[in-house]
C-alpha positions as CSV (number, residue, x, y, z in Angstrom):
1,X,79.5,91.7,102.4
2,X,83.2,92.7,103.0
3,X,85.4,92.4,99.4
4,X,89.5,92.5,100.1
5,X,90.7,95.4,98.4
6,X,93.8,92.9,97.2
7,X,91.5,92.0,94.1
8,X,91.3,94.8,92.9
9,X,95.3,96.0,93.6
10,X,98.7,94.3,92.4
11,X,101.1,92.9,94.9
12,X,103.7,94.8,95.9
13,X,106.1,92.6,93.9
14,X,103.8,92.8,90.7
15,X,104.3,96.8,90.8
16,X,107.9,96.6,91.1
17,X,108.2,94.3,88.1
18,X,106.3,96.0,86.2
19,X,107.9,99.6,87.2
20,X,111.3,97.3,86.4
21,X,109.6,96.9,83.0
22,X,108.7,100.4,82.2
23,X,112.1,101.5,83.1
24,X,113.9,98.5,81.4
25,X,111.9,97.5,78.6
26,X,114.6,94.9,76.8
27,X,114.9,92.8,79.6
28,X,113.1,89.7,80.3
29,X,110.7,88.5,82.3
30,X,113.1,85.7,83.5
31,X,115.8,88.7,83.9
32,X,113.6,90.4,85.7
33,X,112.5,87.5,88.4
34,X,117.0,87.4,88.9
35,X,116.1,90.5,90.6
36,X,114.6,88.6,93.6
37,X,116.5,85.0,92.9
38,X,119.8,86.2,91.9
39,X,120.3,90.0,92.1
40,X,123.7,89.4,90.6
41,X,122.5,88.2,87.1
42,X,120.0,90.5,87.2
43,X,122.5,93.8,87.5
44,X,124.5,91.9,84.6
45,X,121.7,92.0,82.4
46,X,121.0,95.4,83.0
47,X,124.7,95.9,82.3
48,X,124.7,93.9,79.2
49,X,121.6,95.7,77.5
50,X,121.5,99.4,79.1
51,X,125.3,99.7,79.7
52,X,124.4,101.1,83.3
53,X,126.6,100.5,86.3
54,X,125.7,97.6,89.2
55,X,125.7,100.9,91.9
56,X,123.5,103.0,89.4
57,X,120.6,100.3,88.9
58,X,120.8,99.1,92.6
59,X,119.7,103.1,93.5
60,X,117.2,103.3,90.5
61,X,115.4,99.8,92.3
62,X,115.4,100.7,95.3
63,X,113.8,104.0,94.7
64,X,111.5,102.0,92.2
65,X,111.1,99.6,95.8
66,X,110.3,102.7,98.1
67,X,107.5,104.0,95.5
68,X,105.8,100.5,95.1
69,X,106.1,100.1,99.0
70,X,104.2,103.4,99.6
71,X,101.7,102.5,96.8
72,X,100.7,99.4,98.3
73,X,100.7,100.4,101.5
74,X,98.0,103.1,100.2
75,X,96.4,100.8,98.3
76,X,95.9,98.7,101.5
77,X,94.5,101.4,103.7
78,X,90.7,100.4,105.1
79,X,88.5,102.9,103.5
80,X,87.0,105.8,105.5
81,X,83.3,104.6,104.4
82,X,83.7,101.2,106.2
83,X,79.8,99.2,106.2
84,X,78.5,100.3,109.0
85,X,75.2,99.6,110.3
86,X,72.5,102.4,110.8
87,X,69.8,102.7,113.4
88,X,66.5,104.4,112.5
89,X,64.9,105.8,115.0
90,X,61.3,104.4,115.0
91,X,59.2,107.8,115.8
92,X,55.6,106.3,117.0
């Protein structure tokens, strides 16, 4: 039986949000989702509570976007030890 190796793995979006977290730990969650909805309130709020510039958070997320990208993208690679079938050769 084949099992999708997405139940085991966050979405791409779930590991930048929590990286977001990590990195930004006062903000919340609904600051967070501006990051997607309304990039603009989000870079205020990391402004408002971190005191960092709009051109120095856009670079730190979309490093933080590059490194969740290549995560998932490993995460989603078919494993090397795909079910296979075997023949047994039937010596008479």
């Amino acid at each position: 039986m084949y099992e999708s190796t997405n139940n085991n793995s966050q979405t791409h979006a779930q590991k930048l949000t929590a990286e977001i977290k990590k990195i930004w730990g006062k903000l919340t969650d609904e600051e967070i989702a501006f990051q997607v909805s309304n990039p603009t309130k989000f870079y205020e709020a990391v402004n408002n509570k971190y005191s960092i510039r709009k051109d120095e958070a856009e670079k730190t997320v979309k490093k933080l976007d590059a490194d969740c990208a290549a995560a998932c993208s490993k995460d989603a690679k078919p494993s090397d030890n795909a079910s296979a079938p075997t023949a047994k050769a039937a010596n008479s």
